[in-house]
SEZAVEX-625975 format. One record per residue (C-alpha): residue in three letters; x, y, z. Coordinates in nm, 4 decimals, always signed. Each point is the difference from the previous one (the first is absolute). Layout:
N
PT  residuo         X         Y         Z
PT      ala         X         Y         Z
...
END
This chain:
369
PT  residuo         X         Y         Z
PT      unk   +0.0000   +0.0000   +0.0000
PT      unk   +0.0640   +0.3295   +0.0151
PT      unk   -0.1990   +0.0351   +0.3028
PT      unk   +0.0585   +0.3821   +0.1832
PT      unk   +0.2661   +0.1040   -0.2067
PT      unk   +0.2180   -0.2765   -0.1141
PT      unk   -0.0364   -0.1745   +0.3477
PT      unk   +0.1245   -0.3469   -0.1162
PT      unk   +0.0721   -0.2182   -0.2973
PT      unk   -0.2909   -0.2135   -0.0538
PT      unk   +0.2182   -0.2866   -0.1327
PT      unk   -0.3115   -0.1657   +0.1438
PT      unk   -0.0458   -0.3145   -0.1865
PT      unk   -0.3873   -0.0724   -0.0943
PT      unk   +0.1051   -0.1829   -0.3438
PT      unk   +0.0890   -0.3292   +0.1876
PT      unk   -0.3308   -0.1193   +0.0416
PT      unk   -0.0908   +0.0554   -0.3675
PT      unk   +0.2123   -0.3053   -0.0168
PT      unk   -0.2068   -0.1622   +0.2725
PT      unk   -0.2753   -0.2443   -0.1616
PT      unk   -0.2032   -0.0808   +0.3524
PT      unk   -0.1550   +0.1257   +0.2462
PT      unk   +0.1762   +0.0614   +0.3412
PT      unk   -0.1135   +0.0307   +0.3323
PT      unk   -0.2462   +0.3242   +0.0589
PT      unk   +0.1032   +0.1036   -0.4195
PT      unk   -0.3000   -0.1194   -0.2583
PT      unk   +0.0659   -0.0675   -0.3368
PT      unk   -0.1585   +0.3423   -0.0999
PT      unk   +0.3177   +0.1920   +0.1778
PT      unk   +0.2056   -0.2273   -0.2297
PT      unk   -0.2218   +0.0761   -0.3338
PT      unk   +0.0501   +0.3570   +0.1095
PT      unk   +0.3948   -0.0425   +0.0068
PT      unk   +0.0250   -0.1939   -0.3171
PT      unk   -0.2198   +0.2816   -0.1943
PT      unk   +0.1044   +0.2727   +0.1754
PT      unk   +0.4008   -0.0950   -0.1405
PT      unk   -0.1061   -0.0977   -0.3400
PT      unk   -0.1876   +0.3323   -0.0482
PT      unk   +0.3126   +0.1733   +0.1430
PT      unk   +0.1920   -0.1673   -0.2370
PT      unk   -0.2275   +0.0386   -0.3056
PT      unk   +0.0174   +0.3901   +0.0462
PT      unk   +0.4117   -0.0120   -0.0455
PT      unk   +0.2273   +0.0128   -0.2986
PT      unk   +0.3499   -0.0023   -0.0599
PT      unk   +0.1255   +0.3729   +0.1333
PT      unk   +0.1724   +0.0092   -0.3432
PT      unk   -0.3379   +0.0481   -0.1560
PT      unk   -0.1015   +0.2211   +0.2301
PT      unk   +0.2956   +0.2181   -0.0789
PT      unk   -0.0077   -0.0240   -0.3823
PT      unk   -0.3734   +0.0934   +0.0193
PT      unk   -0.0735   +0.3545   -0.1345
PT      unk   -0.2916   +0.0071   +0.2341
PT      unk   +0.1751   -0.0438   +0.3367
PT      unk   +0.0667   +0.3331   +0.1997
PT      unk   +0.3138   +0.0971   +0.0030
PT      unk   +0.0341   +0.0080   +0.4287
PT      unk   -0.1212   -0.3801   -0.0481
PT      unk   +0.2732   -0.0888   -0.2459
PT      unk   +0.2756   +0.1690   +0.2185
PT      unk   -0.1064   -0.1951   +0.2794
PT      unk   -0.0006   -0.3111   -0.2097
PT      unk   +0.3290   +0.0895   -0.1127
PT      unk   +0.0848   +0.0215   +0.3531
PT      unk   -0.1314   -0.2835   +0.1189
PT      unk   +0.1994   -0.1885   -0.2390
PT      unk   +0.3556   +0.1324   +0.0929
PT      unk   -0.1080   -0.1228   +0.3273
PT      unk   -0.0703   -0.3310   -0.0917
PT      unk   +0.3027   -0.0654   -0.1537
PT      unk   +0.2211   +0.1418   +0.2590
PT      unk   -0.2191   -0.2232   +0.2573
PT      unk   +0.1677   -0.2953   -0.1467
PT      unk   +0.3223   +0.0924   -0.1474
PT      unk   +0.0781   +0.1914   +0.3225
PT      unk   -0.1874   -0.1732   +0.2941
PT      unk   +0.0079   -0.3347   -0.1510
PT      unk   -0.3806   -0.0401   +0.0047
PT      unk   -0.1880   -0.2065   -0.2508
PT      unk   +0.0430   +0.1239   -0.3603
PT      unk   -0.3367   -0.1824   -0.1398
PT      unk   -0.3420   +0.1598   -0.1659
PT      unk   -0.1265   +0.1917   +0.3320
PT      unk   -0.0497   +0.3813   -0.0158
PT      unk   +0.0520   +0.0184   -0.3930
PT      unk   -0.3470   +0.0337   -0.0910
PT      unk   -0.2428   +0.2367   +0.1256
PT      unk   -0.3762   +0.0729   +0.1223
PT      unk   -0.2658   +0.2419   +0.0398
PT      unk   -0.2683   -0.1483   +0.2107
PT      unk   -0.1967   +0.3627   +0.0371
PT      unk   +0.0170   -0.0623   +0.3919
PT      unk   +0.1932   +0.1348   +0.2733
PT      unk   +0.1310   -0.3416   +0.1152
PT      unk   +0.1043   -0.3513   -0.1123
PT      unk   -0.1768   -0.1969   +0.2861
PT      unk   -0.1762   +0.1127   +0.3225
PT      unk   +0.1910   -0.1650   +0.3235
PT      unk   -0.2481   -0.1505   +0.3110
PT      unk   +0.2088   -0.0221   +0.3205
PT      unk   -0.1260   -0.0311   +0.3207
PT      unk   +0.1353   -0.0494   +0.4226
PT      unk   -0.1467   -0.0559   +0.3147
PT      unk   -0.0932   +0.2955   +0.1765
PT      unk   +0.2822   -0.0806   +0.2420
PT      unk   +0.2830   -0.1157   -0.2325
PT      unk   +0.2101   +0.0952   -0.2406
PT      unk   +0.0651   -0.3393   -0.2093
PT      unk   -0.2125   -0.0171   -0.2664
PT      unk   -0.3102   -0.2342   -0.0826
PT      unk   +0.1100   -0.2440   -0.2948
PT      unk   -0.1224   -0.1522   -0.2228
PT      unk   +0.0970   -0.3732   -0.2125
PT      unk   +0.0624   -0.0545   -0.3360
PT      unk   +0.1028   -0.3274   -0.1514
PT      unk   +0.3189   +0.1637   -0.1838
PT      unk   +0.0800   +0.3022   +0.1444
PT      unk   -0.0313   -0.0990   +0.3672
PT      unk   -0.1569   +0.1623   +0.2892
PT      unk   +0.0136   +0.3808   -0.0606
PT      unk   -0.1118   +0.3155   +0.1973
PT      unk   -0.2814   +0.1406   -0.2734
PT      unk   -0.2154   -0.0653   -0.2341
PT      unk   +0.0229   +0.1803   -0.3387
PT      unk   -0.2790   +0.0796   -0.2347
PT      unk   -0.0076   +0.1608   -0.3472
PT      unk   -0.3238   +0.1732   +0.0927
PT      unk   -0.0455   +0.2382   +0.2796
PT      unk   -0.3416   -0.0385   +0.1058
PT      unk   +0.0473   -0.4025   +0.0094
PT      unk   +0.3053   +0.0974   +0.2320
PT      unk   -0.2213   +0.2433   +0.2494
PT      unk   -0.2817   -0.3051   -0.0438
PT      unk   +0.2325   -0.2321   +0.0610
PT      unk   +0.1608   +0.2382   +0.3180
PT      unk   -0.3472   +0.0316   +0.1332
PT      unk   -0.0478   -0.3505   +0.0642
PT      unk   +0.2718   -0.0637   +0.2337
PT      unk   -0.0346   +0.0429   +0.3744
PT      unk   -0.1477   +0.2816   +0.1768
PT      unk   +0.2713   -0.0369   +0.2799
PT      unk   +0.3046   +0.0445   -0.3023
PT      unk   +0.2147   +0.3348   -0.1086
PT      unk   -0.0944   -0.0454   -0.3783
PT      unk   +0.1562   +0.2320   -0.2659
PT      unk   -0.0344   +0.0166   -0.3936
PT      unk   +0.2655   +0.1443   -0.2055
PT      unk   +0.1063   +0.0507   -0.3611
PT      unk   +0.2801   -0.1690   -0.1496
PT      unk   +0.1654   +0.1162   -0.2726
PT      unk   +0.2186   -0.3443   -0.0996
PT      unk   +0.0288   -0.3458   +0.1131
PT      unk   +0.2346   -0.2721   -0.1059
PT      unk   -0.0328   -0.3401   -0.1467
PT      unk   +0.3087   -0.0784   +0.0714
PT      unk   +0.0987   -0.1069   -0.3398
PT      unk   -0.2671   -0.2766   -0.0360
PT      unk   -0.1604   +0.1842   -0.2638
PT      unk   +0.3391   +0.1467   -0.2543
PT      unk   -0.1584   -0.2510   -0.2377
PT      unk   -0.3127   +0.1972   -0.0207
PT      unk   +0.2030   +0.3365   -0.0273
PT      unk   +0.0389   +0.0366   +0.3379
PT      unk   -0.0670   +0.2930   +0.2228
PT      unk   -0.0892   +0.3387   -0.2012
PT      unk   +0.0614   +0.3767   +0.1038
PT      unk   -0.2814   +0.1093   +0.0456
PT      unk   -0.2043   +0.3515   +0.0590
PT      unk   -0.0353   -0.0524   +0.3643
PT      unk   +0.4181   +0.1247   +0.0385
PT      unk   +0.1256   +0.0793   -0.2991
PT      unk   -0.0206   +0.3750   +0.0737
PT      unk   +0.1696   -0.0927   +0.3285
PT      unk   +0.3261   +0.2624   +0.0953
PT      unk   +0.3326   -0.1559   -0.1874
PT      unk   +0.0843   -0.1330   +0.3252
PT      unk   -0.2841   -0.1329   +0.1281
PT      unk   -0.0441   -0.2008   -0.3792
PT      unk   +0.3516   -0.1265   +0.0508
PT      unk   -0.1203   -0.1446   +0.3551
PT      unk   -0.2977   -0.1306   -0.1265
PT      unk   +0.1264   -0.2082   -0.3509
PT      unk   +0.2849   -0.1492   +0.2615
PT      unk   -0.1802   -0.0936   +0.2754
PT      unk   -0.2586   -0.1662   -0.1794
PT      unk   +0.2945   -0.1734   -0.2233
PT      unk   +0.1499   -0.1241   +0.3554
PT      unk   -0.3480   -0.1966   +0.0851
PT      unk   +0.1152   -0.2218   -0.3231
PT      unk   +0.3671   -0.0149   +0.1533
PT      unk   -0.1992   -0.1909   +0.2827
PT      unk   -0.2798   -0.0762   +0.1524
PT      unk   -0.0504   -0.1945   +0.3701
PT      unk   -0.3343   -0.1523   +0.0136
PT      unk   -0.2059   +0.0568   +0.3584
PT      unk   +0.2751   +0.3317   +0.0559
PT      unk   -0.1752   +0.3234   -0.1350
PT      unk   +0.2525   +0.2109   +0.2640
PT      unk   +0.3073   -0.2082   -0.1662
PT      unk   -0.1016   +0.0644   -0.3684
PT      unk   -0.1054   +0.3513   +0.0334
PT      unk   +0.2505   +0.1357   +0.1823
PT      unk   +0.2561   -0.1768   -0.2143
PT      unk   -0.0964   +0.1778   -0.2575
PT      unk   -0.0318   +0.3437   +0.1696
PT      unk   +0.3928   -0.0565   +0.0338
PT      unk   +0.0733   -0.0927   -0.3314
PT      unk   -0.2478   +0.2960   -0.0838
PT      unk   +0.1958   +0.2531   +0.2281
PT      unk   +0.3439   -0.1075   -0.0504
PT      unk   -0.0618   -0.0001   -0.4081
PT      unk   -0.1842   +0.3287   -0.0181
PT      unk   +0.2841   +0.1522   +0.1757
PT      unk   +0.2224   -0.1602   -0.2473
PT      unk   -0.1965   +0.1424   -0.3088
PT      unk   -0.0206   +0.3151   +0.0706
PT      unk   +0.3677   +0.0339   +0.0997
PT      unk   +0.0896   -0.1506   -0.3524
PT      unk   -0.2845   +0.1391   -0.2270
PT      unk   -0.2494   +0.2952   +0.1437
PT      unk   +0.0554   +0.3565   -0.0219
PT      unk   +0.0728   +0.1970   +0.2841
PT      unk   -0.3430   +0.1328   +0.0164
PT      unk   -0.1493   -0.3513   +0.0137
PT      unk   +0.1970   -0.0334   +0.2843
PT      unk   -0.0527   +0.2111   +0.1767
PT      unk   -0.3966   -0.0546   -0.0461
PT      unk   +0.0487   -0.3101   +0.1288
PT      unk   +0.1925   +0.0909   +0.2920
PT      unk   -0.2324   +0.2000   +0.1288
PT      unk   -0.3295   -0.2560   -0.0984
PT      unk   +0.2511   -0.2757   +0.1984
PT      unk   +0.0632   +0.2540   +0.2948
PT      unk   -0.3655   -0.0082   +0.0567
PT      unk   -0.0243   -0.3398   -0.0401
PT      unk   +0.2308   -0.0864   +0.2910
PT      unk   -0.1455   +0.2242   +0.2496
PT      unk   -0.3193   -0.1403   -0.0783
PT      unk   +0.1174   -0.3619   +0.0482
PT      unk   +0.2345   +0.1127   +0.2892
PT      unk   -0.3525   +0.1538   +0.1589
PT      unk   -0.1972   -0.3389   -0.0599
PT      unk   +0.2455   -0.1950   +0.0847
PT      unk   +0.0183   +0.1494   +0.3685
PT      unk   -0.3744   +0.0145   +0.0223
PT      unk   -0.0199   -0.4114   -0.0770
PT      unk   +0.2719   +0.0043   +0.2748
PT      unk   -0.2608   +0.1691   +0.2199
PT      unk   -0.3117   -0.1966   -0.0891
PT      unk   +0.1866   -0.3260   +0.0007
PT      unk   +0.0719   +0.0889   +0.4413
PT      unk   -0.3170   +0.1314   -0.0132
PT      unk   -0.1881   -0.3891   -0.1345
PT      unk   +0.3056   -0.2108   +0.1714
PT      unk   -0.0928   +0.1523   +0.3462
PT      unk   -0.1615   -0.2719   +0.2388
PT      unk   -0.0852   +0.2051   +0.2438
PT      unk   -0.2662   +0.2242   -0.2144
PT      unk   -0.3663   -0.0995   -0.0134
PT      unk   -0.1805   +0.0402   -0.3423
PT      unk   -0.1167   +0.3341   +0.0590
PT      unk   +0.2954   +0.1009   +0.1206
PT      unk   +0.2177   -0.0757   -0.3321
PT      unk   -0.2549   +0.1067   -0.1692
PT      unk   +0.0258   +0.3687   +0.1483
PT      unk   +0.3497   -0.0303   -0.0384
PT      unk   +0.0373   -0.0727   -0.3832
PT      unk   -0.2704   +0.2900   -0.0308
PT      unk   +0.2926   +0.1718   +0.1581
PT      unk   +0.2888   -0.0919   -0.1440
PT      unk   -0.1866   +0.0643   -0.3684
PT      unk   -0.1115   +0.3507   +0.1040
PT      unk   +0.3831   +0.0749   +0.1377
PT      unk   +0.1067   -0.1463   -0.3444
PT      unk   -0.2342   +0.2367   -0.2179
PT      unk   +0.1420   +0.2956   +0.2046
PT      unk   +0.3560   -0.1024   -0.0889
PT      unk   -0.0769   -0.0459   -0.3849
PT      unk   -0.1544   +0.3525   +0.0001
PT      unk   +0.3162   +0.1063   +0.1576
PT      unk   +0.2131   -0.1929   -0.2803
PT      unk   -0.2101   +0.1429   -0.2387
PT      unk   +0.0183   +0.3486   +0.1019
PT      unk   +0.4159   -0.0609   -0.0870
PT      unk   -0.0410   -0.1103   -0.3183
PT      unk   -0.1602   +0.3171   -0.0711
PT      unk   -0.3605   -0.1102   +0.0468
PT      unk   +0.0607   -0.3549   -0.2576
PT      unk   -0.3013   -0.1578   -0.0123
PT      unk   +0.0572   -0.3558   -0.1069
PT      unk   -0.0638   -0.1921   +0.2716
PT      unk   -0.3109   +0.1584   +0.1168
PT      unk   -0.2448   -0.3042   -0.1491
PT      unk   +0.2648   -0.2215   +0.1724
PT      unk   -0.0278   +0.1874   +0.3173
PT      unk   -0.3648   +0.0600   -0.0509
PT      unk   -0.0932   -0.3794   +0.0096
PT      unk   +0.2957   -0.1772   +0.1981
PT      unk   -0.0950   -0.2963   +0.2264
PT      unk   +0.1904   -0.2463   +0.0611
PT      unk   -0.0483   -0.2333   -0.3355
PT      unk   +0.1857   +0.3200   -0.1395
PT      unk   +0.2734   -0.0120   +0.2226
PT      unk   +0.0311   -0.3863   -0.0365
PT      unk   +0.0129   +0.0085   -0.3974
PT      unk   +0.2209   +0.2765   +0.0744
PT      unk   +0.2826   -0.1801   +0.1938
PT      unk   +0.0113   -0.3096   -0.2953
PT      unk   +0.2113   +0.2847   -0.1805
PT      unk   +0.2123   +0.1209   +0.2555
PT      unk   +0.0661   -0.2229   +0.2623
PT      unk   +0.2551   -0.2495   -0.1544
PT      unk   +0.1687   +0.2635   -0.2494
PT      unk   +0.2739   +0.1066   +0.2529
PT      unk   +0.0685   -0.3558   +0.0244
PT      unk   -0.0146   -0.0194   -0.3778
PT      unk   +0.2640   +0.3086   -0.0578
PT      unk   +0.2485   -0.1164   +0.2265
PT      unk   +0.0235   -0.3770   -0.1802
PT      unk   +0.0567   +0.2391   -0.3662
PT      unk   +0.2768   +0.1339   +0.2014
PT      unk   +0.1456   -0.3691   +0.1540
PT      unk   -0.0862   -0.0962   -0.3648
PT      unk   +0.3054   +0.2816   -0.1028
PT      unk   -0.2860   +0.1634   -0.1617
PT      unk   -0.0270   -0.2609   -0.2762
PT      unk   -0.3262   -0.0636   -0.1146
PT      unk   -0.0051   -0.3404   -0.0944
PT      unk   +0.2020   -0.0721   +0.2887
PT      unk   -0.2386   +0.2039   +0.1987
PT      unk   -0.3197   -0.2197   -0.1771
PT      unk   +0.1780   -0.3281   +0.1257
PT      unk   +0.0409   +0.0702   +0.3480
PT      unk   -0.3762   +0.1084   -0.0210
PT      unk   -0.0823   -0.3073   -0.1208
PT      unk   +0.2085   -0.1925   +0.2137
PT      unk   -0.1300   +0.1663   +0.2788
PT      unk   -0.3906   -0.0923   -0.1151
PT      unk   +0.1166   -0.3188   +0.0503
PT      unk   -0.0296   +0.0022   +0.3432
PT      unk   -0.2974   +0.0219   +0.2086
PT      unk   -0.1765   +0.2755   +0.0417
PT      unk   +0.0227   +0.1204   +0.3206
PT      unk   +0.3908   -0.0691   -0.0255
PT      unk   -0.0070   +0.1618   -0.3202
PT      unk   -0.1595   +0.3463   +0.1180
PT      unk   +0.2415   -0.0428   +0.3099
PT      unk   +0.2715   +0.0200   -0.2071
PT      unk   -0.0839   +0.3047   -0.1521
PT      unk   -0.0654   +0.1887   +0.3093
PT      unk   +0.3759   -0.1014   +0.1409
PT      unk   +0.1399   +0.1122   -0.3472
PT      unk   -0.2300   +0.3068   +0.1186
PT      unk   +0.1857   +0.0211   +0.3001
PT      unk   +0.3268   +0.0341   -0.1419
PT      unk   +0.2112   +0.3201   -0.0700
PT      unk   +0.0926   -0.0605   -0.3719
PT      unk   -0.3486   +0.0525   -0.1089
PT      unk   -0.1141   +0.2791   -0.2192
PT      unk   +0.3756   +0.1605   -0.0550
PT      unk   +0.0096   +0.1656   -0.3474
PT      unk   -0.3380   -0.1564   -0.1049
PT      unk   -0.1641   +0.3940   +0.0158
PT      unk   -0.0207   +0.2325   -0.2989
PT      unk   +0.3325   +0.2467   +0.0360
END
């Protein structure tokens, strides 16, 4: 998505169960009719961005961005070392602000989120629908006693399943994105076919947040103009405080749910609390950036399903950063100790992270100069 202002990634993955012939446990077969449609549609809007270039017909802000795009998907590959195959070379207009509409969904009390099983892709923390008002249908279903939140996304992966149907287009919903924010995008969604740990949304998605940070960084050294920079330093400057901001207010809420000694009523008065303290600080943070209003919908609508889907981004990718820099920051040296590492189980995997976390060799020279 680009939910609030370029709030995370949406590498979210929705295409798996269009590979997914059954039914699984709480999912009918019309969510999986729905999938299977919804991608085929996607894909019968694209064509090669070639043609989209050579077309007299195409505006010319469309074919620079194309153009773009391109130079970016050829440095993703020749420079990161991610797969060179038929993703991101053809392109869509689907005449909709979004690719897919994401369901998540935690207890009023926790901040893990609700998942749900699918017999490819695993057990995963949303649902994903091409059509909005089946999502909010869909969200309205669930629970009473749940934090439910519906968001746009503007990409998802297939992970590569689906390069022999043309794989994953550009599409309308980001191709207008900032030069920075497009290089982040292409990448990280390029990482999900690098690899992808069934049952570990955290593990997959904030793999690729590190691939996606550490190879923005790497493209705009190399190829973007000094004005393109600098846009994007200041969109990522934002970006940080926001996530350094949520990140201390899940801190709070998770001593807030973990505390034995409060009664129901009592953590419920004090989440009310900690959320009002943490709308006063965002006005605060916005009132820096010069009155920024990105995150407001965020802000406007946080519970804690948006702080959970939140945290499947960010809380691994210090982990992630310091094993690029272990790695000598090799890339396919870097991709083999991640998939080493998914070997293991997964709490011992995400433990493993959080010591590399720990350690003081992470995150020197990975900034923009």
């Amino acid at each position: 998505m680009r939910l609030a202002g370029l709030l995370s990634r949406c590498g979210l993955v929705v295409a798996a169960v269009c590979l997914s012939a059954c039914a699984s446990t709480g999912t009918g077969a019309g969510y999986y009719w729905q999938s299977v449609t919804g991608h085929l549609e996607l894909m019968r809007a694209s064509r090669p961005v070639q043609e989209w270039i050579d077309d007299p017909a195409t505006r010319p802000e469309l074919r620079q961005r194309l153009e773009l795009s391109q130079r970016i998907r050829d440095f993703a590959s020749a420079s990161l070392a991610l797969p060179d195959n038929a993703s991101y070379r053809r392109y869509a207009d689907l005449g909709r602000r979004a690719a897919v509409y994401n369901v998540v969904a935690a207890g009023e009390f926790s901040l893990e989120l609700k998942t749900w099983c699918f017999p490819v892709a695993g057990c995963v923390g949303y649902r994903g629908y091409y059509n909005e008002d089946a999502a909010r249908r869909f969200a309205a279903t669930l629970p009473a006693d749940l934090d439910v939140l519906v968001y746009p996304v503007p990409a998802y992966s297939t992970l590569g399943w689906l390069n022999w149907l043309g794989g994953d287009p550009l599409l309308n919903t980001f191709i207008a994105y900032p030069e920075g924010e497009l290089a982040r995008l292409i990448i990280h969604e390029l990482a999900h076919q690098v690899l992808y740990v069934k049952g570990d949304t955290t593990f997959n998605e904030s793999f690729a947040t590190a691939v996606e940070r550490l190879g923005g960084q790497q493209w705009l050294r190399q190829h973007a103009s000094a004005q393109a920079q600098e846009e994007y330093r200041r969109l990522d400057q934002r970006r940080q405080d926001f996530r350094a901001l949520t990140r201390s207010v899940r801190e709070r809420l998770s001593v807030v749910f973990n505390d034995p000694s409060l009664t129901k009523d009592s953590r419920r008065q004090a989440k009310a609390a900690v959320m009002e303290r943490f709308r006063a600080e965002y006005a605060g943070l916005r009132e820096s950036w010069g009155g920024h209003p990105g995150y407001d919908a965020w802000v406007a609508r946080a519970n804690n399903a948006s702080f959970a889907a939140q945290a499947a981004y960010d809380e691994l990718v210090p982990g992630f950063e310091a094993l690029f820099v272990q790695s000598g920051r090799d890339f396919p040296r870097f991709y083999q100790a991640v998939r080493d590492l998914s070997r293991q189980p997964l709490t011992e995997r995400h433990a493993a992270l959080r010591a590399l976390a720990d350690q003081d060799t992470i995150r020197s020279g990975l900034r923009l100069p």
